[in-house]
C-alpha positions in Angstrom: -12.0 -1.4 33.6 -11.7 1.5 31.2 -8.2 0.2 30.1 -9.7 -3.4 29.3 -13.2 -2.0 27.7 -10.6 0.0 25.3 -8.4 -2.8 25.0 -11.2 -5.7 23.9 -12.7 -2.8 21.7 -9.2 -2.5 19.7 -8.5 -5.8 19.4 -12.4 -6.5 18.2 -11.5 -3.9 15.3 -8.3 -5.2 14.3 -9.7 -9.0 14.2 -12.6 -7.6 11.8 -10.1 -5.8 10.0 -8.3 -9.8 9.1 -11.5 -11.3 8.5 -12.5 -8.4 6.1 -8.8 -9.1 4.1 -9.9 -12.9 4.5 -12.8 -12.8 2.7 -11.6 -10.0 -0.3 -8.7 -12.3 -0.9 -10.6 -15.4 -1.2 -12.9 -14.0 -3.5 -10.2 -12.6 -5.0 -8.8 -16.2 -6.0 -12.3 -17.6 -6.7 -13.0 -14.9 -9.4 -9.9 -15.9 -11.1 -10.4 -19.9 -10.8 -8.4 -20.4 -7.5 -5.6 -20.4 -9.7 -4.0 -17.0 -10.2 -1.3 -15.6 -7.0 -2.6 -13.3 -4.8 -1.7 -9.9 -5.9 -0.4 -7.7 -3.3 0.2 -4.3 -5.0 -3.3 -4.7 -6.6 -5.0 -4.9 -3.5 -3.0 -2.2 -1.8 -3.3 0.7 -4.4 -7.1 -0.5 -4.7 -7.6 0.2 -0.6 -5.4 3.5 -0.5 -6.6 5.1 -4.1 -9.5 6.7 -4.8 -12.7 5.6 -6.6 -15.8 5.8 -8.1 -17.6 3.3 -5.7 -16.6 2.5 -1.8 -15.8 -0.9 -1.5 -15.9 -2.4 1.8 -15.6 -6.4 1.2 -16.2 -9.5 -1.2 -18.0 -12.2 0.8 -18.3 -15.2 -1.8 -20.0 -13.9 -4.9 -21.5 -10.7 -2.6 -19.6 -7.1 -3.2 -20.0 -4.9 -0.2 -19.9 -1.6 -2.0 -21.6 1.1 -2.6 -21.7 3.0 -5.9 -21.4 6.6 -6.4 -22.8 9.4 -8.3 -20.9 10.4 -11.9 -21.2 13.8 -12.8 -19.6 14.5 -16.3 -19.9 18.3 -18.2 -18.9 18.8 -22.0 -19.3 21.7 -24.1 -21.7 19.2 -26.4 -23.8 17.0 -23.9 -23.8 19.4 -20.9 -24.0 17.9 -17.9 -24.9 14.0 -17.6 -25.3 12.6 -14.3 -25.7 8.8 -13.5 -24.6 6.0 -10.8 -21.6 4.1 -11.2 -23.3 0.7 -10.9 -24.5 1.6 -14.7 -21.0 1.0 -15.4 -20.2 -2.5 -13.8 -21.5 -5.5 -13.7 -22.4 -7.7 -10.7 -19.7 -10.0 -12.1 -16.7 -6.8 -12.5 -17.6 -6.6 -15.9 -17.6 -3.2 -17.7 -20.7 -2.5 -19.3 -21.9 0.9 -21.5 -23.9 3.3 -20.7 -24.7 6.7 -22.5 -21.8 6.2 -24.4 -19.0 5.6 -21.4 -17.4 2.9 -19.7 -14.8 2.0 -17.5 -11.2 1.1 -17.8 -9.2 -2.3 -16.0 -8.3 0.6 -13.4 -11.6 1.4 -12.9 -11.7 4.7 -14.7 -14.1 6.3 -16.8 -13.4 6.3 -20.3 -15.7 7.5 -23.7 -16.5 5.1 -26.3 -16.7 7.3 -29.4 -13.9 8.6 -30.7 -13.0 12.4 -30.4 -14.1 12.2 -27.3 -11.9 12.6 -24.2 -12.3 12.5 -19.6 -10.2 14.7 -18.4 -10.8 14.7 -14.1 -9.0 17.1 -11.8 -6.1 15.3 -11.1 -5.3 13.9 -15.2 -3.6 10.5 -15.4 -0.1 11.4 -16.6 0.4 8.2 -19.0 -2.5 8.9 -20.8 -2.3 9.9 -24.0 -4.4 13.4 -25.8 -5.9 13.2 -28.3 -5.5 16.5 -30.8 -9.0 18.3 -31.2 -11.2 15.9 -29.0 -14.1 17.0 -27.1 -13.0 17.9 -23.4 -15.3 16.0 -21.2 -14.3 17.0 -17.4 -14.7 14.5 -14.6 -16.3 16.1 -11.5 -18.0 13.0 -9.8 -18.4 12.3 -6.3 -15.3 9.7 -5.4 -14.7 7.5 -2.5 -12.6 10.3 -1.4 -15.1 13.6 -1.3 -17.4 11.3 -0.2 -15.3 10.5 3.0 -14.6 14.2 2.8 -18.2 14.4 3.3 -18.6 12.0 5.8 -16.1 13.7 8.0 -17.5 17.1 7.6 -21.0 15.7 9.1 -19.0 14.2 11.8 -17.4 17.2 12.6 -20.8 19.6 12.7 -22.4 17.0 14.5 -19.6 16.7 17.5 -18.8 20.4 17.7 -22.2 22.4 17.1 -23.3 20.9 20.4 -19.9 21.7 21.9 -20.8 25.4 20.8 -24.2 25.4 22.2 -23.0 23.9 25.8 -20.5 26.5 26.0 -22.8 29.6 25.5 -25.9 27.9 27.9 -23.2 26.7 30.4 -21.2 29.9 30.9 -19.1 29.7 33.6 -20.1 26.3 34.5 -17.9 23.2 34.3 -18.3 21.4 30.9 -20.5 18.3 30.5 -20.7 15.2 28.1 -18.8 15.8 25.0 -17.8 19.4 25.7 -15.8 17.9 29.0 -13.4 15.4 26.0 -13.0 17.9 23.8 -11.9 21.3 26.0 -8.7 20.1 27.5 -7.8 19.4 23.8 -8.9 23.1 22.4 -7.1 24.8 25.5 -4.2 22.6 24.5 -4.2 24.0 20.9 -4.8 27.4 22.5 -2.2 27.1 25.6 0.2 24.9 24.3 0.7 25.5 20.2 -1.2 29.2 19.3 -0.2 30.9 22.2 3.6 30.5 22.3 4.3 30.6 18.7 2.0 33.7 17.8 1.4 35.7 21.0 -1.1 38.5 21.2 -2.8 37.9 17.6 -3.1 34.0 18.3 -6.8 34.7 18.9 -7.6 35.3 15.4 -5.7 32.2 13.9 -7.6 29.9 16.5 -10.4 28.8 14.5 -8.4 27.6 11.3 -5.9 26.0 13.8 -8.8 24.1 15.6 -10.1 23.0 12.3 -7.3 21.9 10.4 -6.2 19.8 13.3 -9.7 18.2 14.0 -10.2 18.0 10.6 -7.3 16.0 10.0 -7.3 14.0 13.5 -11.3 12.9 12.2 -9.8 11.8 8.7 -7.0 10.0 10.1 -8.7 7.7 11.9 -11.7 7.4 9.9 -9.1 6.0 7.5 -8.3 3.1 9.9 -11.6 1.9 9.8 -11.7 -1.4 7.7 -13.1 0.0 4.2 -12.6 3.2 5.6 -11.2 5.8 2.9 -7.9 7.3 2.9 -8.6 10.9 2.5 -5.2 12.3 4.4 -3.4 10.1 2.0 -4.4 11.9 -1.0 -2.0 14.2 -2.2 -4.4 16.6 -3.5 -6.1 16.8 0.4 -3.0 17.6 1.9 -1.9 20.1 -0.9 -5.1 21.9 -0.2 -4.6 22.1 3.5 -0.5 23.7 3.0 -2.2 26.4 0.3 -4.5 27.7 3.0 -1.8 28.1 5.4 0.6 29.4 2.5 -2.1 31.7 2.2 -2.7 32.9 5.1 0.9 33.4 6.3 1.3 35.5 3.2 -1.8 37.6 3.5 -0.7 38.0 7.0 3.2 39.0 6.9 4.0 42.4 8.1 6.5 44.6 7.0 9.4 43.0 8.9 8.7 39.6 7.2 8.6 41.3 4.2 12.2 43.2 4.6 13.5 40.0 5.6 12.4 38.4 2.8 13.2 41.4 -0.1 16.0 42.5 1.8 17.7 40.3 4.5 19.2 42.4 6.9 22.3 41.2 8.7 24.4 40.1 5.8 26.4 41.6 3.2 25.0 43.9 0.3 26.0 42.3 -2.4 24.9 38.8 -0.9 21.4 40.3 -0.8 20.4 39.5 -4.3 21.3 36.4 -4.0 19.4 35.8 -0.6 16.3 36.9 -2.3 15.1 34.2 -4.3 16.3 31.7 -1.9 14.0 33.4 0.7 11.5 33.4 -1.8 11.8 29.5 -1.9 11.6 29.1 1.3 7.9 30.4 1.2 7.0 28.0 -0.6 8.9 24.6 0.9 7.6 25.5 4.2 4.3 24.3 3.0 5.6 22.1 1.0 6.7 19.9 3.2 3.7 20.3 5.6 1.9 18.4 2.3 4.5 16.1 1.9 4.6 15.3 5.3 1.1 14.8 6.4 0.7 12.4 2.7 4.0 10.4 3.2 3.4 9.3 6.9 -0.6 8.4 6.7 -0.2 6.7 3.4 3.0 4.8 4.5 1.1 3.1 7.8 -1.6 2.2 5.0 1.1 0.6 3.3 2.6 -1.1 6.2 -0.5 -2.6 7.6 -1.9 -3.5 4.5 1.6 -5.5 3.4 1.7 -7.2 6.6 -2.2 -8.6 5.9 -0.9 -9.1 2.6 2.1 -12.1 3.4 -0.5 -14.3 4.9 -2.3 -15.1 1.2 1.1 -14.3 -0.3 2.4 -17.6 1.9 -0.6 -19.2 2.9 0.9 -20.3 6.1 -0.7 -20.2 9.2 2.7 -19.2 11.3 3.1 -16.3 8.8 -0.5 -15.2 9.5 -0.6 -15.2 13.0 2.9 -13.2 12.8 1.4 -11.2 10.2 -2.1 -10.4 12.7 0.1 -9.5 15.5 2.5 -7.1 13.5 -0.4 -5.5 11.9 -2.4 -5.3 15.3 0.8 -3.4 16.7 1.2 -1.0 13.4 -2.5 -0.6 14.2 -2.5 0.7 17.0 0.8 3.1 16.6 -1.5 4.5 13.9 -3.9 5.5 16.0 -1.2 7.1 18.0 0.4 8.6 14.4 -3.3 9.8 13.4 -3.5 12.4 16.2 0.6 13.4 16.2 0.4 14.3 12.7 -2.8 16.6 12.9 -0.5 17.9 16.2 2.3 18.9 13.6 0.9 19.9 10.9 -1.3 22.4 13.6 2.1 23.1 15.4 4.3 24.4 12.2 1.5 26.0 10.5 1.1 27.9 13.9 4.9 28.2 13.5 4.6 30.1 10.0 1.7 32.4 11.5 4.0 33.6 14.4 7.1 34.1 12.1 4.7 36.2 9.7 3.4 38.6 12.2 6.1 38.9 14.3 7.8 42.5 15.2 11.3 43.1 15.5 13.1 46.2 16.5 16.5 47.2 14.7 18.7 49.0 15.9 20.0 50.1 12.8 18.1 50.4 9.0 20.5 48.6 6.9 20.6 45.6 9.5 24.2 45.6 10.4 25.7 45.9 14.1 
């Protein structure tokens, strides 16, 4: 019973998910006369890139969305806060207010001259003006909002977690705490334990968050109008800094004289070795960044393409291939959401153990 409640609940999801693409594409034709193609790019770097409202659907002539706070600072003005709706119209229109408006992409711009929005992450075709007034971006997006949103979610599920463990000591777990403790002893077991031995105790709380963390995120990003916070490049940077961080600030002195001075090899290859040791530091999280981005934004992609070919053919054999494709990517993304918080936990557990670990030489200058 279980298997079919899950089942009827997926397939519930996933046949809200079409209808919400039905009615955003339709209104996407209406606004534009019925006339114009439906355009797929559009509506898939709309879904997967940030912004400074959440948009959920268009039913008709009714926008689903909700509009976020702006929050601009320049040496001049200060700090001016306001709501994104004071920026758009009902009908997608830009409009002006206190001197700023939007762009066709939806960014903020400044309508005086010398006057310039520079955010954290700059658009790299735009071009600077010499001598205009910096005015720096630091509203709440789609994305920290969802950043937010998962942070809540993530207090709310594991502070009483915390309290059941210390009033239940002893006692088998209960509720929530019984779903949730299989998975910590698993991370504790299974991926801290083995990789950095004795000291895995102290890495345990940065591995249980970074992998709950981005499980949460993951799927909250398969939710129709859901954000895609994991698929942000500046998210997953953020997470492989920590860890660069803390495998640095925690390498002993044989990860160090491995890294200065490999032993092993020859001394004149040693020089060599070095900076290519040195780059090695920083791949390692490099691709942890580039890994966690690539494969959440590409099922986004995927899914979103296969919705996409039904309003791109308007045939009704292409959609129903199209809803059972994207019903089957849906629900390998579920699987991909919690595999890729598993690996980026796993290697970055990986990097801890090779950091502390203690070798013993037999002789000083490495050779045998």
């Amino acid at each position: 019973m279980s298997v079919k409640l899950l089942t009827s609940k997926l397939l519930s999801i996933f046949l809200a998910s079409a209808l919400f693409w039905h009615f955003e594409a339709k209104a996407s034709d209406e606004g534009h006369g019925g006339e114009k193609n439906f355009d797929i790019s559009t509506m898939i770097f709309h879904h997967i890139g940030d912004a400074h409202e959440w948009h959920f659907a268009d039913i008709g002539d009714t926008h689903l969305s909700i509009s976020l706070p702006v929050i601009l600072f320049s040496s001049d003005r200060g700090l001016e806060t306001f709501s994104f709706s004071s920026l758009k119209a009902h009908d997608g229109h830009a409009l002006v207010h206190q001197d700023y408006s939007i762009d066709h992409h939806g960014k903020i711009i400044s309508t005086l001259p010398g006057r310039e929005i520079f955010a954290f992450m700059p658009d790299a075709h735009a071009a600077h003006q010499e001598g205009a007034v910096k005015v720096y971006n630091i509203s709440i997006t789609k994305n920290i909002a969802s950043l937010f949103l998962s942070v809540l979610i993530l207090f709310a599920v594991f502070i009483p977690v915390a309290k059941g463990y210390s009033k239940r000591k002893g006692s088998a777990p209960k509720g929530i705490q019984s779903f949730f403790e299989p998975i910590v002893v698993f991370i504790r077991d299974e991926i801290a334990l083995p990789n950095i031995g004795a000291k895995s105790d102290r890495y345990m709380p940065f591995l249980l968050t970074v992998f709950f963390f981005i499980w949460f995120n993951n799927l909250l990003g398969l939710i129709p109008g859901g954000a895609n916070l994991t698929g942000n490049i500046a998210v997953t940077f953020s997470l492989a800094f920590i860890t660069l961080l803390i495998t640095v600030f925690s390498g002993n002195k044989d990860y160090w004289m491995h890294i200065l001075w490999t032993p092993g090899i020859p001394m004149w290859l040693r020089p060599i070795m070095l900076p290519v040791e040195l780059v090695g530091i920083i791949s390692k999280p490099f691709s942890l960044m580039v890994r966690l981005f690539a494969n959440i934004t590409a099922g986004h992609v995927i899914i979103l393409s296969l919705l996409g070919l039904t309003f791109i053919f308007k045939s009704i054999g292409v959609g129903v291939a199209a809803t059972l494709f994207s019903t089957v990517m849906s629900l390998l993304e579920l699987f991909v959401a919690i595999l890729q918080a598993y690996v980026f936990t796993l290697l970055s557990a990986m990097y801890f153990g090779q950091a502390t670990a203690e070798h013993e030489h037999d002789h000083a200058d490495g050779h045998h």
